[in-house]
C-alpha positions in Angstrom: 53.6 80.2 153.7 55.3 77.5 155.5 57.0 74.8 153.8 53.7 72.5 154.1 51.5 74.3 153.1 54.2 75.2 149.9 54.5 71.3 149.2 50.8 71.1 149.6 50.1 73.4 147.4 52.6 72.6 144.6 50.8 69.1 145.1 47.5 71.1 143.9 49.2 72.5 140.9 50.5 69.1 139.4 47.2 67.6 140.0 45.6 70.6 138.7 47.7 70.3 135.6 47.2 66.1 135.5 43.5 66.5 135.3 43.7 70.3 133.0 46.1 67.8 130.1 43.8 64.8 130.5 40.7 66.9 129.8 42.2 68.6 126.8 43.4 65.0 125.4 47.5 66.0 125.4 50.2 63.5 126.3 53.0 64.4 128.7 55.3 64.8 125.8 53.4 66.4 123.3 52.6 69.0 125.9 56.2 69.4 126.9 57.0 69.9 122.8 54.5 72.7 123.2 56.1 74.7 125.9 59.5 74.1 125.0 60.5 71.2 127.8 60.4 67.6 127.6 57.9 65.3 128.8 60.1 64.2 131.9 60.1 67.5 133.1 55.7 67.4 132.7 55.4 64.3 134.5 57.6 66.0 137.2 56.0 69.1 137.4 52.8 67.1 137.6 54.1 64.9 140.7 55.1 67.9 142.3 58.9 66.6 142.2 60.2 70.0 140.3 58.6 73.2 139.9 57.9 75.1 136.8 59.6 78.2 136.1 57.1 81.3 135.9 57.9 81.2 132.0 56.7 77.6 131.6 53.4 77.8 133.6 52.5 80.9 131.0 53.4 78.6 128.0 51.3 76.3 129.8 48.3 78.3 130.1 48.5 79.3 126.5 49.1 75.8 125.6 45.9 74.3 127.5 43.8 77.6 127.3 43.2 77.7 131.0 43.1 81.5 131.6 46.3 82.1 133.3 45.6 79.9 136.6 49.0 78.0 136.6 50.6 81.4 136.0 49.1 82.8 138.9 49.8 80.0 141.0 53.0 79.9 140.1 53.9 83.1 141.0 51.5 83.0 144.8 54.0 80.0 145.0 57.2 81.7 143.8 56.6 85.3 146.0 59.0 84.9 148.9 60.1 88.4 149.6 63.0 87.9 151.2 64.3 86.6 147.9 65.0 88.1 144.4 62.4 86.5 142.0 64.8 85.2 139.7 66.0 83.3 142.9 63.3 82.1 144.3 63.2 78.6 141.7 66.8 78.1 142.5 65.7 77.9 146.6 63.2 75.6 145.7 65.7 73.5 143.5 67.9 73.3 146.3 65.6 71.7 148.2 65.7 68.4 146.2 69.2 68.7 144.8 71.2 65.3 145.3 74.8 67.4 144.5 74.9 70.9 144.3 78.1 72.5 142.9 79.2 76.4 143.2 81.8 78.5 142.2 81.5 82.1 143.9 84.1 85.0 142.6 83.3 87.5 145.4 81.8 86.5 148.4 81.0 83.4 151.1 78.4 81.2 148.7 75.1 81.5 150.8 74.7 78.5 152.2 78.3 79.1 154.0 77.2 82.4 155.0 77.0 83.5 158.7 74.2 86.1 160.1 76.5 88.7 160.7 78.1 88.0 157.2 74.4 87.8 155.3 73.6 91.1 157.2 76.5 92.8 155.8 75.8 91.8 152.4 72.2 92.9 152.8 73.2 96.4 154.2 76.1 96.7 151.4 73.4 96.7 148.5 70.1 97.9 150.7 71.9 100.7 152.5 68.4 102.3 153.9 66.0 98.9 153.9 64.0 99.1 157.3 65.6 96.8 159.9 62.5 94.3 159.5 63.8 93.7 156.0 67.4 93.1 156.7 66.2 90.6 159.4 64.0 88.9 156.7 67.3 89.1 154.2 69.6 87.5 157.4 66.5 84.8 158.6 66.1 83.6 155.0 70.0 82.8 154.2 70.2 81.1 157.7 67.1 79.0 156.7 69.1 77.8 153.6 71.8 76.9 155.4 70.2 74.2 157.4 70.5 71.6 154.5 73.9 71.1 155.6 72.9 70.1 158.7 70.5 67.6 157.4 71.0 63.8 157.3 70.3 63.7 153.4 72.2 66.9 152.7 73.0 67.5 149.3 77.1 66.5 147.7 78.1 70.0 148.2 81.1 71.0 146.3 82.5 75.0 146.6 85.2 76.6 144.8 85.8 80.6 146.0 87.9 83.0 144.6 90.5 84.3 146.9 89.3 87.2 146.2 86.5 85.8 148.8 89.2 85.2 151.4 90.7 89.1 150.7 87.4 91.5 151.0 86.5 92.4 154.4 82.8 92.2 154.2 81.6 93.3 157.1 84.8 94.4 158.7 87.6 92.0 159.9 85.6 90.3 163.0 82.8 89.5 161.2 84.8 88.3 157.6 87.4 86.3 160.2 83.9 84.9 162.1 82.5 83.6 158.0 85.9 81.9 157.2 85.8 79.8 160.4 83.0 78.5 159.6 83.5 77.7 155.7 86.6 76.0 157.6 84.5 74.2 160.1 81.9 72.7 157.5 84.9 71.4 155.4 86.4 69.9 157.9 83.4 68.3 158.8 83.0 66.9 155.5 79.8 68.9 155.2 81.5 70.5 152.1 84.1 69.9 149.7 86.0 73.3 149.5 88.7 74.8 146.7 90.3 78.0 146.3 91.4 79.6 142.8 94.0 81.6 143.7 95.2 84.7 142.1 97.8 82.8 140.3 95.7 80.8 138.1 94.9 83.6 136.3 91.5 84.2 134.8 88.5 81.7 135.4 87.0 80.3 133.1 83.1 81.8 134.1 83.1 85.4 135.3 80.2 85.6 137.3 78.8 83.4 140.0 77.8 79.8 138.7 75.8 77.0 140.0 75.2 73.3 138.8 71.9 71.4 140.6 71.9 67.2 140.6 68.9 65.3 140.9 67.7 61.6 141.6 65.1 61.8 138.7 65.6 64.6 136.8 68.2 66.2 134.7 70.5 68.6 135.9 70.4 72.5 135.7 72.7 75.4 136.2 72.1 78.7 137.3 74.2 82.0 136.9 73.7 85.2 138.4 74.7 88.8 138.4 74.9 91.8 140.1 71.5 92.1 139.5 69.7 89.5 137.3 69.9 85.5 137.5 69.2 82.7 135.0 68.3 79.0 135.9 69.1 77.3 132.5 67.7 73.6 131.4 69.2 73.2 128.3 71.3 70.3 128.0 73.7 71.7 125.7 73.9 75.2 128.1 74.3 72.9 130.9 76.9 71.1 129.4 78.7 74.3 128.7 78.3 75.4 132.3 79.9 72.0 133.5 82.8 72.6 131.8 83.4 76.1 133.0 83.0 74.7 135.8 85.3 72.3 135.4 88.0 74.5 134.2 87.4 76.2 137.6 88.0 73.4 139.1 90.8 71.7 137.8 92.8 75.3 138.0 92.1 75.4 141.6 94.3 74.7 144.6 93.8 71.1 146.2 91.0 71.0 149.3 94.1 70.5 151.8 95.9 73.7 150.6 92.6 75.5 150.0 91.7 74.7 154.2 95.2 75.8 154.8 94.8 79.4 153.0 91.3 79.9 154.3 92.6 79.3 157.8 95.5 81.9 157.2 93.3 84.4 155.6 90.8 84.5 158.8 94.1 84.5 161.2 94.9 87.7 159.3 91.5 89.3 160.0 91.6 88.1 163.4 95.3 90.2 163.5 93.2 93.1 162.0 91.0 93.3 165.0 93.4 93.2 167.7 95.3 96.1 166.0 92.9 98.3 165.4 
C-alpha cells in the first residue's frame, strides 16, 4: 500500500472510530479510561495524527462492541512484510517524530544503515530467505532512511557502542563503506553521533533503545531484542527509559572524539581490505 493510500486509510479508521464513540454516547476520555490510554491519545488516533497499537484497537472493539473492525483494520494497516510486526508501529511513529533518540549496542541504527550493510544484516539472521525477500529487507531500510534527507527531518540523536565500530558486518569493505556514511551524516549535521566506548564500562540499558518526540503528543520509547520489541507509553516507563538513556549518554565520549574514532575504525577496515 503506498503511503497515500496508508494515510488515507488511517483517515478512515479515526473517522470510523469518531462517528462508532459518538453513536455509542462515550467521550474521548472516558473511552481512553476503558482501554487503558488517555483521551489525548483518542482524539489523536481519531485525527489520524498517531496510530493505535494492534492491542488498543482490540480493547477498542470490546470497548464499543463493534465486532472486531478496528482490529482488523489495524492489522490490514500494520502488515508490511518487510518488517517484524512488533516494528511495524515504531516505522509509522517515525514518520511524525519531531526528535528521535537511539542508543544501538551492536550494529549501524537503521536509519544510518547502507544497502550493502542492511543486506548483510538480513542474510546474517535469514541465511536461506529467497533473494526477493532480502531485496524487500534492503528496499525497506533504505526507505527509512530518507527522513534524513527531508527538510523537516526529525532531531536525530545516536549513541553506538563501539562494539558497532569493531564487528565486521558484512566483511571489512562493506562495514568501512557504513562508517563513512554514519560519518558523513554527522558531519552534515543530519545527526548528532556518540560513541560509548569500552572504557565506560557497562551501559546502563542492555538492549537496543529508542525514545520518539512529538509536536502534540507524548513521548514513547521502544526496546527491542533479538527477537521481540516493545513500544511503551507509559509515562513512568518512559521516564525510566529516558534516564537509561541518559546514563548512556552522559558516559559517552564527546561527538568530536566519537567522529574521530568512527573515522579511525573505518580507516582500519579500509587497511583490512587492502591486506587481504
Amino acid at each position: 500500500m503506498a503511503n497515500g493510500s496508508r494515510q488515507a486509510a488511517w483517515e478512515f479508521f479515526g473517522t470510523e472510530l469518531k462517528r462508532r464513540r459518538e453513536d455509542a454516547g462515550i467521550t474521548q476520555v472516558e473511552l481512553g479510561a476503558r482501554v487503558f490510554v488517555s483521551g489525548g491519545y483518542i482524539g489523536q488516533f481519531e485525527q489520524a495524527i498517531r496510530k493505535p497499537q494492534l492491542d488498543v484497537a482490540q480493547r477498542i472493539d470490546e470497548a464499543l462492541q463493534t465486532d472486531g473492525i478496528f482490529e482488523r483494520l489495524c492489522r490490514k494497516l500494520i502488515d508490511d512484510p518487510r518488517y517484524a510486526d512488533y516494528f511495524a508501529g515504531v516505522v509509522e511513529l517515525e514518520r511524525l517524530a519531531t526528535a528521535v533518540h537511539d542508543y544501538e549496542p551492536t550494529v549501524v541504527p537503521g536509519l544510518l544503515q547502507t544497502p550493502d550493510y542492511a543486506r548483510a544484516l538480513t542474510l546474517a539472521t535469514h541465511p536461506f530467505a529467497a533473494e526477493e525477500f532480502v531485496e524487500d529487507r534492503v528496499v525497506a531500510r533504505v526507505e527509512r532512511s530518507a527522513i534524513l534527507e527531508d527538510a523537516t527531518r526529525p532531531v536525530y540523536w545516536v549513541v553506538v557502542h563501539e562494539t558497532v565500530l569493531r564487528v565486521p558486518v558484512g566483511g571489512p569493505r562493506v562495514t568501512a563503506e557504513a562508517l563513512d556514511r554514519v560519518a558523513r551524516l554527522a558531519e552534515e549535521r543530519k545527526v548528532l553521533l556518540q560513541v560509548f566506548p569500552f572504557s565506560a564500562g557497562a551501559p546502563a540499558n542492555s538492549g537496543s533503545l529508542r525514545l520518539m518526540e512529538f509536536e502534540d503528543a507524548p513521548p514513547t520509547a521502544y526496546t527491542e531484542t533479538s527477537f521481540s520489541g516493545s513500544l511503551l507509553d507509559d509515562p513512568a516507563v518512559v521516564r525510566r527509559a529516558r534516564r537509561a538513556y541518559d546514563l548512556i549518554r552522559g558516559a559517552a565520549l564527546s561527538p568530536e572524539a566519537s567522529l574521530a574514532l568512527v573515522r579511525s575504525a573505518a580507516e582500519d577496515f579500509r587497511r583490512c581490505t587492502h591486506t587481504t
